[in-house]
MARDREN-498913 format. One record per atom (N, C-alpha, C): residue in one letter; y, x, z. Coordinates in steps of 0.1 Angstrom, whole numbers, plus 2048, in hexadecimal, padded with zeros to 3 digits. Last residue first. Example, Ala and Ser with C-alpha at 12.3 -4.5 7.8 and 13.67 -1.06 7.14 Angstrom:
BEGIN
s7EA880847
s7F5889847
s80088184F
a7C788484E
a7D387B84E
a7DF88484E
//
This chain:
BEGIN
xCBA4FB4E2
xCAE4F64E6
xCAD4E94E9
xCC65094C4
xCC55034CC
xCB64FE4D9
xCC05294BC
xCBF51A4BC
xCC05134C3
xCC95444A7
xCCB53F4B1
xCC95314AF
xCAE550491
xCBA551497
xCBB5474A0
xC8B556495
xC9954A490
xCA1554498
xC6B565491
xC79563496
xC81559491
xC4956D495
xC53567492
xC5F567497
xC3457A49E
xC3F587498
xC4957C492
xC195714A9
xC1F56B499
xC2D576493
xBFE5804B6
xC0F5814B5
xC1457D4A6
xBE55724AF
xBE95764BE
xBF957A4BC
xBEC56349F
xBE85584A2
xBE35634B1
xBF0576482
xBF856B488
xBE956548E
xBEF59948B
xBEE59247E
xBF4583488
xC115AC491
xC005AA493
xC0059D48B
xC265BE479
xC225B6483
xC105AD484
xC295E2471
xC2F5D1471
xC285C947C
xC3D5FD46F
xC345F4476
xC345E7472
xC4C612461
xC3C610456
xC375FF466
xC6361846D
xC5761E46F
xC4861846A
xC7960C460
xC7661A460
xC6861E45D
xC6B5F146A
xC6E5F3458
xC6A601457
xC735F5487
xC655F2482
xC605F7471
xC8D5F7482
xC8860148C
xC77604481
xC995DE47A
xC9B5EB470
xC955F8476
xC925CC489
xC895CB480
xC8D5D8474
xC945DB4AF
xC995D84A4
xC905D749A
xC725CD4BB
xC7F5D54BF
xC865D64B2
xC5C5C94D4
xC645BF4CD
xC725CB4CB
xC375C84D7
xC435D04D8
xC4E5C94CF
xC1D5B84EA
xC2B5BC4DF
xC335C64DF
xBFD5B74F5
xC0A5BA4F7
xC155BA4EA
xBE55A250C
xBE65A64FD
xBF95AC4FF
xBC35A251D
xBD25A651B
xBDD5A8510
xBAF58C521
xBB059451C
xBC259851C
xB92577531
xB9E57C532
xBA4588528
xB78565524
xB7C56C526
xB90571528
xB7054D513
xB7554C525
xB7755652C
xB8254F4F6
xB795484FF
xB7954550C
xB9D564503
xB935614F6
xB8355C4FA
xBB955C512
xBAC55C50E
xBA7556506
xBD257651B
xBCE567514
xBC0566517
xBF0580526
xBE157A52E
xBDE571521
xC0959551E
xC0558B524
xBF4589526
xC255AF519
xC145A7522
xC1259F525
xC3E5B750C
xC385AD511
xC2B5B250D
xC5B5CF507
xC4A5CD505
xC4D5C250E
xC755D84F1
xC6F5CB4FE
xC605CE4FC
xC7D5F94EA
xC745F14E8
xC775E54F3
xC8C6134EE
xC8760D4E3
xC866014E1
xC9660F50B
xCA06124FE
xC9B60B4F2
xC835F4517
xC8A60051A
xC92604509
xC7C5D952B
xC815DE522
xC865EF522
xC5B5C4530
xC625D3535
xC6B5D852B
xC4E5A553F
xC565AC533
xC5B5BD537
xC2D595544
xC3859D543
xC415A3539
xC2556F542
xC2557A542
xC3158453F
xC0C56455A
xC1B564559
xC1F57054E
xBF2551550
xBFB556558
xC0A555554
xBDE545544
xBE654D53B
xBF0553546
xBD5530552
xBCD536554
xBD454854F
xBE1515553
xBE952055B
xBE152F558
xBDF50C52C
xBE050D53A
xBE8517546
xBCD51F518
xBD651A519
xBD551452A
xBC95394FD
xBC353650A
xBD052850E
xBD25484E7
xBC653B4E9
xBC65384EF
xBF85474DE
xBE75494E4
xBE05404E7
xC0E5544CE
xC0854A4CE
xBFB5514D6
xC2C5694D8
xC1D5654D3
xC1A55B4D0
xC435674CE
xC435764D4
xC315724D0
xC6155B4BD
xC525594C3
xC4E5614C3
xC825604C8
xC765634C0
xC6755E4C5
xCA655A4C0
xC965544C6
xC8855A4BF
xCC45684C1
xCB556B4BB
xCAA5654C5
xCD85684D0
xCD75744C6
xCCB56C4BA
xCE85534E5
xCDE5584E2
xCDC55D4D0
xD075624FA
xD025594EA
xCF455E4E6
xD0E567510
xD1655A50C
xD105574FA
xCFF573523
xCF956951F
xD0355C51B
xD0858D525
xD0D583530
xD04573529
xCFC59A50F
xCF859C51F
xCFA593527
xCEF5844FB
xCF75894FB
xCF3589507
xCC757E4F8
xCD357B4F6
xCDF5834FC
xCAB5744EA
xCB557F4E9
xCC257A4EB
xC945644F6
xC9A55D4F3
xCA55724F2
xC6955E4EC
xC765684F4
xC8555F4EE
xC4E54D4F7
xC5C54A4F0
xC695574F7
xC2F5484F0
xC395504F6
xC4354C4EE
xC185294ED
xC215384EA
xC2D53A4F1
xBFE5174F0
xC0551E4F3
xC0D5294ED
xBF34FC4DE
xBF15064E0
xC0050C4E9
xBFB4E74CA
xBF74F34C1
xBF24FB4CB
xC054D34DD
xBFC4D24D8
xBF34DA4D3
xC194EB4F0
xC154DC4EF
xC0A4E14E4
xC24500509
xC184FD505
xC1A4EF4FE
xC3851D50E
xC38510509
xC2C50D507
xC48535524
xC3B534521
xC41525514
xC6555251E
xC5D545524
xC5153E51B
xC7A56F520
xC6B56751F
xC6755D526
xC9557951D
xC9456D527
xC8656A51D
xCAD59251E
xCA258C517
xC9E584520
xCD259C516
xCC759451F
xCBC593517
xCD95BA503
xCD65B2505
xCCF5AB510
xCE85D4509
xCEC5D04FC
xCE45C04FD
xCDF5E1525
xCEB5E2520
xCF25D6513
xCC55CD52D
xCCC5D4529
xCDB5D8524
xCAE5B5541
xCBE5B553E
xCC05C6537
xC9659A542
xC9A5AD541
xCAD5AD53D
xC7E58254E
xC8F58554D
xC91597548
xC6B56454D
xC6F57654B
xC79578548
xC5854B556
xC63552550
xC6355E556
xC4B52E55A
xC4453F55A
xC48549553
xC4F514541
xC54521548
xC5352B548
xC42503531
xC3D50853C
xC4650E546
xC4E4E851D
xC554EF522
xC4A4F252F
xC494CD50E
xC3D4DF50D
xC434EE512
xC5B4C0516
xC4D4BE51E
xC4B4CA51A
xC764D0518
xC6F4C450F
xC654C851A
xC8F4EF512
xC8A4E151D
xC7E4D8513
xC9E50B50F
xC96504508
xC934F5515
xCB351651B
xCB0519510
xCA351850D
xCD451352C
xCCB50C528
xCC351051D
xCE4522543
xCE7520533
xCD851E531
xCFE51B55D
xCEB520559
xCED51A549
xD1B527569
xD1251C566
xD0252455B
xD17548576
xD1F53F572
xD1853256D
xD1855459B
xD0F54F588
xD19546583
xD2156C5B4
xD2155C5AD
xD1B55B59F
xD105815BB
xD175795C5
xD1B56D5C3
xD025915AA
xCF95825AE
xD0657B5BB
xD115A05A1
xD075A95AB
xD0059D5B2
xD26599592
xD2A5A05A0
xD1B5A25A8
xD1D58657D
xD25596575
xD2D59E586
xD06577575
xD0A57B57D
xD10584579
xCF555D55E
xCFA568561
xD0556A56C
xCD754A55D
xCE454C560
xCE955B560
xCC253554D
xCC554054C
xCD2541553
xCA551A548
xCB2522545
xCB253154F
xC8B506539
xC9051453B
xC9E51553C
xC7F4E3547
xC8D4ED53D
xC8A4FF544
xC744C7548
xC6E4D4547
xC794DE542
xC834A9554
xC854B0549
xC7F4C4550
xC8849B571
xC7949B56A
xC7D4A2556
xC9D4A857A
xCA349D572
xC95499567
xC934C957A
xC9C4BE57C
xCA14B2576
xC804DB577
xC7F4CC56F
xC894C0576
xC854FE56E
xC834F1577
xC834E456E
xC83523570
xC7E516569
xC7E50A575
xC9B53A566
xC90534571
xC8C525565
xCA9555569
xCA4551561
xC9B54A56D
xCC556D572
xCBC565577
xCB555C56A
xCD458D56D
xCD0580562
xCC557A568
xCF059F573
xCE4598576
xCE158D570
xD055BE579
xD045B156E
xCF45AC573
xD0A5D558A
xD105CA58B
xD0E5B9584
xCF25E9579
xCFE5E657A
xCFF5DA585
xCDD5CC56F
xCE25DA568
xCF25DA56F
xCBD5B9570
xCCB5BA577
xCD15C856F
xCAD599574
xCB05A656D
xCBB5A9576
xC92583580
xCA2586581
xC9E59757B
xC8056357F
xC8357057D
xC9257657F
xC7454A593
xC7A55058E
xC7C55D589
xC52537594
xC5C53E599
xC68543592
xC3C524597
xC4652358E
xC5552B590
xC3150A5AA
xC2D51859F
xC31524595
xC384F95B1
xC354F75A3
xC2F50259D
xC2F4E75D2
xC344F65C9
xC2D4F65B6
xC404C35D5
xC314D25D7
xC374E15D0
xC4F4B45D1
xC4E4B25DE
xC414BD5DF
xC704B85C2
xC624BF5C2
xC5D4C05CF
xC924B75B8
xC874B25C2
xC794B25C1
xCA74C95AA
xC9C4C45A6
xC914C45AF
xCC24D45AA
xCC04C45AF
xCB14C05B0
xCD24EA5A0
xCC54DF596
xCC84D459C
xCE84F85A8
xCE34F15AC
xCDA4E15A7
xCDE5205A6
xCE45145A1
xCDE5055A9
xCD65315B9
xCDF5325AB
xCE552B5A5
xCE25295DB
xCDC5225CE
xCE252C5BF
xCDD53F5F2
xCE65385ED
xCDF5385DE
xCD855460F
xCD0552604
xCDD54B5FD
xCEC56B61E
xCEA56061C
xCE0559613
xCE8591616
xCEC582619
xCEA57661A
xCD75A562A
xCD159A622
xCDC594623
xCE65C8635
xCDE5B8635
xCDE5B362C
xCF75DA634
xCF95D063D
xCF05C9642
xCF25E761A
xCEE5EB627
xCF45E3632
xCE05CE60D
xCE55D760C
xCE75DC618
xCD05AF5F4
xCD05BB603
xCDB5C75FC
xCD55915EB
xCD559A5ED
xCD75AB5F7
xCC55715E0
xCCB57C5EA
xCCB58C5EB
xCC15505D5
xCC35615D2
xCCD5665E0
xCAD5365C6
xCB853A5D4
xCB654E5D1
xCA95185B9
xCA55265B7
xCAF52B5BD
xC9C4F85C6
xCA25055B9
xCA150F5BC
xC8E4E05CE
xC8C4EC5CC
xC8F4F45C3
xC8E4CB5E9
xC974D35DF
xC914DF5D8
xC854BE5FE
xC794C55FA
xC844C45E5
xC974BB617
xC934AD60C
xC8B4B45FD
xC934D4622
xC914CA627
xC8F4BC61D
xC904EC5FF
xC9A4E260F
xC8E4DA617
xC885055F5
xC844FB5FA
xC894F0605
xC8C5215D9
xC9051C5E9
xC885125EC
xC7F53A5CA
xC7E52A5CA
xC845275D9
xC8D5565C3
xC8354E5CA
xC865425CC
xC9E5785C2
xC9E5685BD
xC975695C2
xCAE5935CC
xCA558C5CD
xCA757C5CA
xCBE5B25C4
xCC15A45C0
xCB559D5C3
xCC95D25D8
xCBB5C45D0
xCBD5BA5D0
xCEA5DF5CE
xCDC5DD5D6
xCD65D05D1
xD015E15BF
xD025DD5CF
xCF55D95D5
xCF25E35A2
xCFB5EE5A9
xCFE5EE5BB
xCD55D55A8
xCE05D65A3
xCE15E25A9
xCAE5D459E
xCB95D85A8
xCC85D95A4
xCA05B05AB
xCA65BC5A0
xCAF5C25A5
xC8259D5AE
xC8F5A75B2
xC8D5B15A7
xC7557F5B3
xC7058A5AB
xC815945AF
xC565695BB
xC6056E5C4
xC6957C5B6
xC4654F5B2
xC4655A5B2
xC5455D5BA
xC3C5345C8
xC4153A5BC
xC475455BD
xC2F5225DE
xC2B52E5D4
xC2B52F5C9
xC3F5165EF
xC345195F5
xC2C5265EB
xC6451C5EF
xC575135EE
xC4C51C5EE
xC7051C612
xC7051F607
xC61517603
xC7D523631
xC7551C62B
xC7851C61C
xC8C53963C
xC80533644
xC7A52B640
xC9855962E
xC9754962E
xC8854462F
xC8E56F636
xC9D570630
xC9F55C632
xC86586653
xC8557964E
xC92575642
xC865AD650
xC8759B650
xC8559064C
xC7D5CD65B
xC795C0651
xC805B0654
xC875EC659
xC925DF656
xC875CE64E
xC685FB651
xC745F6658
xC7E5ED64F
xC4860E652
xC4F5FD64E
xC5E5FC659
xC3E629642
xC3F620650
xC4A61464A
xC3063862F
xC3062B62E
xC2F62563E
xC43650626
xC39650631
xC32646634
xC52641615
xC4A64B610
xC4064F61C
xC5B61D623
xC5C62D622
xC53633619
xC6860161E
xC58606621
xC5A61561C
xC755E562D
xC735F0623
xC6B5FA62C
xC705C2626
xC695CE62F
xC6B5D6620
xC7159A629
xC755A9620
xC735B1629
xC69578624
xC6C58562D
xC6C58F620
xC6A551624
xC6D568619
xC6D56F626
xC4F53C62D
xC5F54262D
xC60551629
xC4351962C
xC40528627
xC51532629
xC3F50864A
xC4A50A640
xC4151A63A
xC234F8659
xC304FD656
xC344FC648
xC0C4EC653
xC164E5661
xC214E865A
xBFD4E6630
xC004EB63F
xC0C4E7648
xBF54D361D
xBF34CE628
xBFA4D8636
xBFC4DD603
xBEC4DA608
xBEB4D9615
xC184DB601
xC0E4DB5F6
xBFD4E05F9
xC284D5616
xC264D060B
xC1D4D35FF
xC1E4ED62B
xC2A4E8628
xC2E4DF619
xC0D50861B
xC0E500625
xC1E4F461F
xBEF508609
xBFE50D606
xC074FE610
xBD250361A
xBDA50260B
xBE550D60F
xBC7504638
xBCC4FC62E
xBD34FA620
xBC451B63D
xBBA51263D
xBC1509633
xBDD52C63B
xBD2530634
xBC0526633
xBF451F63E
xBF151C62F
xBE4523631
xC0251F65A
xBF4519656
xBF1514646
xC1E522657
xC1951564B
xC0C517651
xC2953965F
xC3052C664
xC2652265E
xC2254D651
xC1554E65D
xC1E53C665
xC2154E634
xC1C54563A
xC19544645
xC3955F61B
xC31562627
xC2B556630
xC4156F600
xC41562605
xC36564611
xC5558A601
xC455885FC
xC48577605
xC615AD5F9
xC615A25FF
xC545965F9
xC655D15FF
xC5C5C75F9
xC5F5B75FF
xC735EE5F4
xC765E05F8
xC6E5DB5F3
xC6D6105F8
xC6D6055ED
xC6D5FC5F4
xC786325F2
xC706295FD
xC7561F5F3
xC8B64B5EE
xC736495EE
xC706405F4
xCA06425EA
xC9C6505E3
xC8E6505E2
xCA561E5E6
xCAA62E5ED
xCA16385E4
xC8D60C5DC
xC9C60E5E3
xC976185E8
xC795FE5C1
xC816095C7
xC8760A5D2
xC6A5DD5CC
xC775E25C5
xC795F45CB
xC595C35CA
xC565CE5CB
xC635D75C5
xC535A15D2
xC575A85CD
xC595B75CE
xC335895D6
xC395965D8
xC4259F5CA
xC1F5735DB
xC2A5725D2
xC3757E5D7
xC135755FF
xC135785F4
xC205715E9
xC00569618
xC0B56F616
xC0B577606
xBF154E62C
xBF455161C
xBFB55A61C
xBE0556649
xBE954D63C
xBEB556630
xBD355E661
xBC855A659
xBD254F64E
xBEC577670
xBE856A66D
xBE256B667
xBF759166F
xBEA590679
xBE6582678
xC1559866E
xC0F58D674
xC0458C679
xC185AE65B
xC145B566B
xC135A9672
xC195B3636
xC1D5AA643
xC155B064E
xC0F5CA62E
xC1E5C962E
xC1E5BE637
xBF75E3634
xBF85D8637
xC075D3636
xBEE5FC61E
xBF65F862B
xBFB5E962B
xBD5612612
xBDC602614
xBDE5FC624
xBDB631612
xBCF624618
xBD861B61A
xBE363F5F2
xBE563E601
xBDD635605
xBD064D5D9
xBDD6465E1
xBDC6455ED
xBD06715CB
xBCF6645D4
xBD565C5D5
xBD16615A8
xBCA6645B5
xBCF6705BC
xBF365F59C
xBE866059B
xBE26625A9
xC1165B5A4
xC0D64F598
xBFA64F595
xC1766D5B4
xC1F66C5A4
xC176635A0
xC156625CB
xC1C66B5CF
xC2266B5BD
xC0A63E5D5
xC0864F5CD
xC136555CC
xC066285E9
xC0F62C5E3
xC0B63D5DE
xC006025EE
xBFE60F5EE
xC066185EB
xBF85E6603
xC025EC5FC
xBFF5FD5F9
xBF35C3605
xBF65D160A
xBFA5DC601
xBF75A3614
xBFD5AC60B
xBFE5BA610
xBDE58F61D
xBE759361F
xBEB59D614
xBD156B620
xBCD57A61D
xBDF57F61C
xBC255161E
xBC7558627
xBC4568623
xBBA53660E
xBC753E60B
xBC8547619
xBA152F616
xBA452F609
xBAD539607
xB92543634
xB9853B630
xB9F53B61E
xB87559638
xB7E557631
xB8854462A
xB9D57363A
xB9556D63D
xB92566634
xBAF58562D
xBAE58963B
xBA6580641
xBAC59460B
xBA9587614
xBAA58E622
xBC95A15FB
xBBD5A2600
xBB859A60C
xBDC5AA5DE
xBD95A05ED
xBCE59F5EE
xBEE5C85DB
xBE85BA5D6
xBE45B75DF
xC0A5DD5CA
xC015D95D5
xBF95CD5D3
xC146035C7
xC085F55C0
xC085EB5CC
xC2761D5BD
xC246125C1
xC1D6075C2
xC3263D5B7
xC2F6305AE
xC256275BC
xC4A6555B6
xC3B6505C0
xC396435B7
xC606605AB
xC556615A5
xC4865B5AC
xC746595C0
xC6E66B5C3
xC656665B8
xC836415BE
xC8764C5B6
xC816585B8
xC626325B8
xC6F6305BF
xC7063E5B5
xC506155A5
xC546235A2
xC5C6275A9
xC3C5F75A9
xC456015A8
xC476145A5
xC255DD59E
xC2A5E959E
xC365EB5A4
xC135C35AB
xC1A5C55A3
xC205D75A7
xBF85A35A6
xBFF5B25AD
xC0F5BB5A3
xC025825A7
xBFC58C5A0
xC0359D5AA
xBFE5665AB
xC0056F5B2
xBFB5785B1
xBF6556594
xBFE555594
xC0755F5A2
xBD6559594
xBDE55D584
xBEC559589
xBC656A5AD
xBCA55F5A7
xBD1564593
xBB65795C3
xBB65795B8
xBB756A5B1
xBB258E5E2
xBB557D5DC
xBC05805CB
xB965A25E5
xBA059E5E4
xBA55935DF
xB7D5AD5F0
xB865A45F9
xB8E59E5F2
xB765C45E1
xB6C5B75E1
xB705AB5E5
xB855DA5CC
xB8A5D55D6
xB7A5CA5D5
xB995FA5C1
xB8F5F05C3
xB8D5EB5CB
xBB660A5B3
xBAF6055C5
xBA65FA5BB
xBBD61C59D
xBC46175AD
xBBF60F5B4
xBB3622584
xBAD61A590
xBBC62259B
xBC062B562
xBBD62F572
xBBA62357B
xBC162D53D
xBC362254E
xBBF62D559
xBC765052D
xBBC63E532
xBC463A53E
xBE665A524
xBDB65B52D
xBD364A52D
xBF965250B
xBF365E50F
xBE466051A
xBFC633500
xBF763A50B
xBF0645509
xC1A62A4EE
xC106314ED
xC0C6324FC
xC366274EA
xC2C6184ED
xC1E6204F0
xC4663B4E7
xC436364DE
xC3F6294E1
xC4A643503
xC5563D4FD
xC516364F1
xC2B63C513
xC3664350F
xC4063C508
xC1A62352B
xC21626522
xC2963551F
xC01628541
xC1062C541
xC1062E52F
xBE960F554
xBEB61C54B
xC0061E547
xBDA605572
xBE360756A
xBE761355C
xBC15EF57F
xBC35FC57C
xBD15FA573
xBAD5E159C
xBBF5E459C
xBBB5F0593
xB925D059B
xB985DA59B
xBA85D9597
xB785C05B0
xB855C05A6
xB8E5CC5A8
xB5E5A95B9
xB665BD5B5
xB705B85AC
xB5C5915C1
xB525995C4
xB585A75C2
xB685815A0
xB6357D5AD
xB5C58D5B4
xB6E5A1588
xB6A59658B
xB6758E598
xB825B9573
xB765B557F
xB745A557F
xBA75BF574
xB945BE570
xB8C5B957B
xBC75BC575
xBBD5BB580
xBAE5BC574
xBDF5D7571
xBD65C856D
xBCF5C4575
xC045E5564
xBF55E156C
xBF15D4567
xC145FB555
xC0E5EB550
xC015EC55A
xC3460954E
xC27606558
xC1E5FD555
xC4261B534
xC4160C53D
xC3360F543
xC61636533
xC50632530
xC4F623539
xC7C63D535
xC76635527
xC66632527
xC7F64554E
xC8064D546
xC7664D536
xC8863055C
xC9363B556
xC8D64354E
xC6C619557
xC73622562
xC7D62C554
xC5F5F4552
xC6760254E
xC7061055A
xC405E655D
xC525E8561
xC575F3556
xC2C5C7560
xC335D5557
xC415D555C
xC0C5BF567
xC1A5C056E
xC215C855F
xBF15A2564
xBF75AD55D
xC095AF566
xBDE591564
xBE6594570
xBEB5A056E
xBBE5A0554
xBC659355A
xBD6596564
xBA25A8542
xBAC5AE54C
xBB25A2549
xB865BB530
xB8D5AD535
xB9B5AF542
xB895DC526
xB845CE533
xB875C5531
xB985EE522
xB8D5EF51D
xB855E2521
xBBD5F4519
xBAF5EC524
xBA25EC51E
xBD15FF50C
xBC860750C
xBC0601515
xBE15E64F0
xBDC5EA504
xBD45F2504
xBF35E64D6
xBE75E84DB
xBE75EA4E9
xC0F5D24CD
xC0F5E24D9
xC005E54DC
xC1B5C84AD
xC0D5CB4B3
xC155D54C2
xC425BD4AE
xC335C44A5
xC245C74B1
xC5C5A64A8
xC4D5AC4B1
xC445B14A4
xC795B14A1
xC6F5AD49F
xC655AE4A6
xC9E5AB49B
xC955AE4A6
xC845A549D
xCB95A5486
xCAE59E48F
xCA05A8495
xCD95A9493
xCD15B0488
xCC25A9490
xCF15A44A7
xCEB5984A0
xCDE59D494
xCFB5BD4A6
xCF65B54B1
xCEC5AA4B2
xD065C1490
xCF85CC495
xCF45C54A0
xD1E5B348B
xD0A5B5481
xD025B8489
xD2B5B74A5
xD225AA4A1
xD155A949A
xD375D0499
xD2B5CD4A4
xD225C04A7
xD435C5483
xD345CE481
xD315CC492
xD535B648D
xD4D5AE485
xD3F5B9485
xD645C549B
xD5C5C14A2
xD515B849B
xD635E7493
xD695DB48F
xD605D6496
xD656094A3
xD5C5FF49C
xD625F149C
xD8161A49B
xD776144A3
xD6D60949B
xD7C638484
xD8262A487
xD7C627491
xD7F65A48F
xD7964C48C
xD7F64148C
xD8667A492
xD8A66E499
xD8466648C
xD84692484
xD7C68F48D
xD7B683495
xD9669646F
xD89693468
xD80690476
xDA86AF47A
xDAA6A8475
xD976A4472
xDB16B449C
xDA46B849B
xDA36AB490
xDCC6AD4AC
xDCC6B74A8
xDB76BF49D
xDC16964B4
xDCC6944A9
xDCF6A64A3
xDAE6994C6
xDAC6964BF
xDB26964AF
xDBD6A84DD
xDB46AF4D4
xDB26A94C9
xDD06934E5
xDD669E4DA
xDCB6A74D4
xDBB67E4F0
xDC367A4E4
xDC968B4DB
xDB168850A
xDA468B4FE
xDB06854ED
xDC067D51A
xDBD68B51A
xDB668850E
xDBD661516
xDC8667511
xDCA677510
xD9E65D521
xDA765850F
xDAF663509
xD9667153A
xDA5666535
xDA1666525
xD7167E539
xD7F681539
xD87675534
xD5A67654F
xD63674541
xD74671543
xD3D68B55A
xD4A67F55D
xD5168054D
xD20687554
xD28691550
xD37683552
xD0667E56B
xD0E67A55F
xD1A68255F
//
């Protein structure tokens, strides 16, 4: 980045250079443009398959990642394809690993990375026995994103027949990447369920974290907290002071909010509540958190039912998750699912959540100011057929142009992937685009509403 020169140095060029100085922008026009409404149009998927368990990231240099899983009981495939700036795929999907072993759900999905040499990242779970839930997390890595990959390296080194999985996957440093992951070798979760209240095991499920080199040897791994809930997603963001990690906590009087920590070169601080719901849950809901980050600035997004009320909210952080300020509420009722999504940019929070009542399911994006002091614009992102957990979770990726979302529906009993692109409605106008027809992306909006 080209440093920047004083104000005051750059004032007598100016006054001496007539017609080249500007007004400042008034704050009423940045308002307009802030408040200008945003639309979803069609993203076609280049999948040829049925597919499920969809990932998406954005990397620096404007293109998104989108993995999936194919196949069926018996074979299943890991493949991904790469957006361009437009939304376009230049190249077909690619296979990254086929599999006969593997553990294949709709709520412990695989997921990507990118470090800063350009290596890209995959990992997914694979049975270590014949028990329900016993399988472990492994891990790959390509050199630029194509064949070869490397031989799947085992991230937990326990050697137990438990559950390990709900894995976060994050860059750090120049070629190596942070992985943390809910771990069971304390629960006997793999005979028995999901240990520790929700199908019977001895123990406690508990986080661990392990960074993982370009030579893929494993160092600095720890325990971060020794009981948590049994399986909800895990998800990290990177700040300016290092990886932001959320995750469902779990007390002793079987509490369950949502707990954040962060690494750096010291270490893991403390876990400590985003907030304090209150909301007593004597099983795992399922139901994890998301978190953004830019800079110093962080946007947690979670789902709970404290006070037996179903609610989405949201918090902002402006030191790197060290404190939040109260959680801002945006949406609650029964047809409140969750299975939230968070992105953070310069100019906007975005916060995706699920709803299901009578009509069916749909996506609900929420736009709102960075610090999350005013929502911009509610949009319905989809409606879909499919209903239940079956729909999964699904992804958001922001970059200059565009929010993309992926989600899971089904047509009949089939799985299928379907995507958006959501971006100014003077962008779209320009460009001749409009919107898919109604009843896979309605391209609806409101200004701001209450929930």
């Amino acid at each position: 980045m080209m440093p920047r020169l004083p104000c005051l140095a750059l004032l007598p060029l100016l006054l001496l250079l007539p017609g080249c100085g500007r007004e400042p922008a008034r704050p009423e026009a940045e308002a307009q443009t802030a408040d200008a409404p945003w639309r979803v149009s069609a993203w076609p998927l280049r999948i040829d398959a049925a597919a499920a368990q969809p990932d998406l990231i954005a990397t620096a240099d404007g293109r998104v990642w989108l993995s999936w899983i194919t196949g069926e009981a018996g074979k299943y495939a890991l493949r991904y394809a790469v957006a361009d700036r437009d939304g376009r795929w230049p190249e077909p999907p690619r296979s990254i690993a086929v599999g006969q072993d593997w553990f294949v759900n709709w709520a412990d999905t695989p997921h990507l990375a990118v470090s800063a040499d350009g290596a890209v990242w995959a990992h997914w779970l694979q049975k270590s026995a014949q028990a329900p839930y016993a399988y472990d997390v492994v891990l790959v890595r390509s050199a630029n994103g194509a064949a070869p990959w490397s031989a799947p390296l085992k991230v937990n080194t326990d050697g137990g027949q438990s559950e390990h999985g709900f894995v976060s996957i994050w860059p750090d440093g120049a070629d190596a990447v942070g992985v943390a992951w809910l771990d069971g070798r304390h629960s006997n979760s793999g005979e028995a369920g999901h240990g520790g209240g929700h199908g019977g095991g001895s123990g406690a499920m508990s986080l661990r974290s392990v960074r993982i080199g370009a030579n893929l040897h494993r160092f600095d791994e720890v325990e971060l907290d020794t009981m948590t809930c049994d399986c909800c997603q895990t998800d990290a963001a990177m700040t300016a002071r290092g990886p932001l990690l959320v995750y469902r906590d779990r007390s002793e009087g079987e509490v369950r909010d949502i707990a954040v920590t962060r690494g750096d070169e010291r270490g893991w601080t403390k876990p400590k509540p985003v907030h304090a719901d209150g909301w007593v849950m004597p099983a795992c809901p399922v139901n994890g958190p998301s978190v953004s980050a830019l800079g110093e600035a962080a946007v947690v997004a979670w789902y709970t039912a404290a006070g037996d009320t179903p609610t989405v909210q949201a918090a902002y952080s402006r030191d790197a998750g060290d404190r939040f300020a109260a959680p801002l509420v945006l949406d609650r009722g029964e047809q409140v699912q969750g299975r939230v999504e968070t992105a953070l940019s310069a100019d906007a929070a975005w916060v995706l959540w699920l709803r299901e009542d009578s009509n069916g399911q749909s996506l609900q994006l929420a736009r709102l100011a960075p610090d999350l002091s005013r929502e911009r614009q509610r949009i319905e992102v989809a409606r879909l057929q499919g209903r239940g957990r079956g729909t999964g979770f699904a992804q958001m990726a922001v970059t200059d142009e565009a929010v993309h979302v992926v989600w899971t529906d089904y047509i009949g009993r089939g799985a299928v992937l379907r995507g958006a692109r959501i971006q100014p409605e003077a962008t779209l106008v320009s460009k001749g685009e409009s919107n898919i027809a109604a009843g896979e992306i309605t391209g609806s909006a409101s200004g701001t509403r209450s929930p």
